[in-house]
C-alpha positions in Angstrom: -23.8 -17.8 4.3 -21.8 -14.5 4.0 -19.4 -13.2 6.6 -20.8 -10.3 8.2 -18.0 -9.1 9.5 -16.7 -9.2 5.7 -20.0 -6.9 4.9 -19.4 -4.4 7.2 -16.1 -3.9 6.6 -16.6 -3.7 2.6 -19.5 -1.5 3.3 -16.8 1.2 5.0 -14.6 1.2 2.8 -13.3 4.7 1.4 -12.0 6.4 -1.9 -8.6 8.2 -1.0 -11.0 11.7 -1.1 -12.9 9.8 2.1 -15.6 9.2 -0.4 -17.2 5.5 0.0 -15.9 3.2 -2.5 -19.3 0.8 -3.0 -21.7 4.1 -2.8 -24.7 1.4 -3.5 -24.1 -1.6 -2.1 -22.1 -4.9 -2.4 -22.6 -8.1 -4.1 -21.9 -11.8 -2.5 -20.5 -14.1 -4.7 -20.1 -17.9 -3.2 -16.7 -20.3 -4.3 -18.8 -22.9 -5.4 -20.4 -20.6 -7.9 -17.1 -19.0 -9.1 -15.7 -22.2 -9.6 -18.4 -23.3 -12.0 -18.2 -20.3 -14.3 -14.0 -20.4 -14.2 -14.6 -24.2 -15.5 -17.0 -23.1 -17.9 -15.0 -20.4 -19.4 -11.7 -22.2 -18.9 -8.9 -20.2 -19.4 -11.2 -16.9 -20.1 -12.5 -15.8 -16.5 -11.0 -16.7 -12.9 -10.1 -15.2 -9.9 -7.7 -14.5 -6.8 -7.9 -13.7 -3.3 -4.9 -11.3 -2.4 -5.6 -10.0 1.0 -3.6 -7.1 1.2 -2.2 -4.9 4.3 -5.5 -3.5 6.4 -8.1 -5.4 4.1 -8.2 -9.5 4.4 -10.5 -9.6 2.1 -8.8 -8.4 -0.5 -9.7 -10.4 -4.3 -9.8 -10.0 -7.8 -12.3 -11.2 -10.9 -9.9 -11.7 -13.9 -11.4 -11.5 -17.4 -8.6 -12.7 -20.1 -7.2 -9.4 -22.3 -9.3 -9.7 -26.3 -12.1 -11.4 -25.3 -14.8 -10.4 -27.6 -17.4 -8.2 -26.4 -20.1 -10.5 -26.3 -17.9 -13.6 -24.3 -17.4 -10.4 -21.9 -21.3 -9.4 -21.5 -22.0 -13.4 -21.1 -19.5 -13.9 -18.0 -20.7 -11.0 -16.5 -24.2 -11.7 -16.8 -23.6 -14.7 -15.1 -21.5 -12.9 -12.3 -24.5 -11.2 -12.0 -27.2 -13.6 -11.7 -24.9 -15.5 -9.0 -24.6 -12.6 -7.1 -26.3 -12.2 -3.8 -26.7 -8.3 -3.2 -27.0 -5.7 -0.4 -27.8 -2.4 -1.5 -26.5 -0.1 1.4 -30.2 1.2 1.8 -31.2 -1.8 2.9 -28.8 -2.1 5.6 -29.5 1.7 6.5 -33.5 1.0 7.0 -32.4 -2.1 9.5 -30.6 0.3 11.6 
């Protein structure tokens, strides 16, 4: 279940021009998933949270420095597929 409070505040989140920063939308990814792609790819993907000052949800998805190009696409992919999305038009026609 995501954190709401989490979407909204990643949703209003600004470039330093005052541009938004996620112009499209957001993706959800869950621990349980993340953890199963870091132990399949040991030592090649991972990631951190680091909340930082005025964002506590601050995190990171690390990708080790040489992987080939294809080891690259396949993590991503699988980011992707694990991803739940909200496209900010979505939460716009809710409104």
């Amino acid at each position: 279940m995501a954190d709401e409070d989490a979407i909204a505040f990643t949703l209003k989140q600004t470039n330093e021009d005052g541009s938004l920063q996620f112009k499209v939308g957001i993706a959800i990814l869950a621990h349980i998933e993340l953890n199963k792609l870091k132990k399949h790819h040991e030592d090649l993907f991972d990631y951190e949270r680091r909340p930082m000052e005025g964002n506590k949800y601050h995190g990171n998805l690390l990708l080790r420095d040489g992987l080939r190009k294809e080891r690259k696409n396949m993590i991503r992919s699988a980011l992707a597929i694990m991803s739940e999305v909200i496209l900010r038009e979505n939460i716009q026609e809710k409104k």
